[in-house]
C-alpha positions as CSV (number, residue, x, y, z in Angstrom):
1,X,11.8,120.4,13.9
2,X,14.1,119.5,16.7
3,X,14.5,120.2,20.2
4,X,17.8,122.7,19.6
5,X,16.6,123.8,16.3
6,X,19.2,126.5,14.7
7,X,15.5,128.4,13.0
8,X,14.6,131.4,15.1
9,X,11.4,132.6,15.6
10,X,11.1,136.5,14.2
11,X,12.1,139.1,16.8
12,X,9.3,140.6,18.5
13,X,8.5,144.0,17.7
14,X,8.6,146.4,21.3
15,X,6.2,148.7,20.2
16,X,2.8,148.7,19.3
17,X,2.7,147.9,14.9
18,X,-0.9,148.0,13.8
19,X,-2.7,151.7,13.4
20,X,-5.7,150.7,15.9
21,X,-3.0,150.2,18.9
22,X,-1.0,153.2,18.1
23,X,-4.1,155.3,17.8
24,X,-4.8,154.5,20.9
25,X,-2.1,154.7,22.5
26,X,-1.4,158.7,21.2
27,X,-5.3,159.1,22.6
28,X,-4.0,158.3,26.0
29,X,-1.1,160.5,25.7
30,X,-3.1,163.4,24.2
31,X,-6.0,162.9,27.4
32,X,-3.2,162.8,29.5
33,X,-2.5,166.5,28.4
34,X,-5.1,167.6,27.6
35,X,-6.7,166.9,31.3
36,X,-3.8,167.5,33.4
37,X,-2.2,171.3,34.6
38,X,1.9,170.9,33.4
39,X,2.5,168.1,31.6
40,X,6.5,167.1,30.7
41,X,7.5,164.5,28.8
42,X,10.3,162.1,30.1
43,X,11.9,159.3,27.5
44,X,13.1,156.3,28.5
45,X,15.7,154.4,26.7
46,X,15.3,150.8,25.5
47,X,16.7,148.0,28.3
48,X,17.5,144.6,28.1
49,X,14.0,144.5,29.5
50,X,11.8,147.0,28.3
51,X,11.2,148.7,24.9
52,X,11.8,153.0,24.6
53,X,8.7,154.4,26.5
54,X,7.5,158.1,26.6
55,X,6.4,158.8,30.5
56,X,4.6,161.6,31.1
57,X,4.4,163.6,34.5
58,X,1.9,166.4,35.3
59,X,2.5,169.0,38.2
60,X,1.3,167.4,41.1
61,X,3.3,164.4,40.0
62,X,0.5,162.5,38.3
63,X,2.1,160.0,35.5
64,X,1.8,157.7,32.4
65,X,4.0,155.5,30.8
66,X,3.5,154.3,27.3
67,X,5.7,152.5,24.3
68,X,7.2,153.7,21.7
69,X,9.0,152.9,18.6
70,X,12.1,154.9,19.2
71,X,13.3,157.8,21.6
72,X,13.0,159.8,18.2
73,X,8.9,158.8,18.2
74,X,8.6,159.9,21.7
75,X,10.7,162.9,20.9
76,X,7.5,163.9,18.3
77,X,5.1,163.0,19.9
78,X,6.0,165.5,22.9
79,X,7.1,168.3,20.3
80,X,3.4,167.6,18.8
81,X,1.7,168.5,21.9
82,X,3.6,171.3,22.6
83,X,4.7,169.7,25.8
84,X,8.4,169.8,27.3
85,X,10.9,166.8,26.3
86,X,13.5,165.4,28.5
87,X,15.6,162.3,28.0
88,X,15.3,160.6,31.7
89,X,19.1,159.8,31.4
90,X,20.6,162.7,31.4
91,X,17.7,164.6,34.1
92,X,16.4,162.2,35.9
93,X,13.0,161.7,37.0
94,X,11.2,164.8,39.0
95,X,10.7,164.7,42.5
96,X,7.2,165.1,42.4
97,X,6.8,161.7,40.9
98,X,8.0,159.9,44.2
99,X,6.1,161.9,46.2
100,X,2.9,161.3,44.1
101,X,3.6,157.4,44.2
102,X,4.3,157.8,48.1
103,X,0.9,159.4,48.4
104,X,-0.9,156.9,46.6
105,X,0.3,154.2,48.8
106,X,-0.3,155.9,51.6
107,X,-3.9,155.3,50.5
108,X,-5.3,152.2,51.4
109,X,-8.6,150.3,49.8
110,X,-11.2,149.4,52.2
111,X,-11.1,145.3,52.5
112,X,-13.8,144.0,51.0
113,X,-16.3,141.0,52.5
């Protein structure tokens, strides 16, 4: 095969394609909810750079972000936990989110020796 060979490899697949790694990822989500006070779901369209993720936010601004197939998927998945849907584009991110990530680096770790 040469150097400048016109055989592609397959496109790579964004999102998670065997069961075990999409089993796990819908536990994540579902302990997310299930162990968090108002949870909303936020989707996030496919980039140049990143594949369609689901993010979800909780009250005090406490979030996850996970893969999906498709917006559709993560549309679903947040209709299957009875939790709110958004599409990021057209409401942007909450407020709380910033001021959660502004908190955590506000903490600092203690050096260690």
């Amino acid at each position: 095969m040469g150097l400048f060979s016109r055989k592609r490899r397959p496109a790579a697949t964004d999102a998670p394609t065997d069961k075990a790694a999409r089993e796990a990822t819908l536990a994540h989500l579902r302990d997310f909810v299930s162990t968090r006070v108002g949870v909303e779901a936020y989707v996030e369209p496919r980039t140049n750079v990143t594949a369609t993720t689901v993010m979800l936010v909780a009250t005090d601004g406490e979030w996850t972000r996970r893969r999906v197939p498709d917006e559709r998927a993560a549309h679903d998945i947040a209709r299957s936990m009875g939790i709110p849907v958004y599409d990021v584009q057209r409401t942007g991110y909450p407020p709380r989110v910033r001021a959660w990530n502004a908190r955590q680096r506000g903490r600092k770790e203690p050096d260690v020796v």
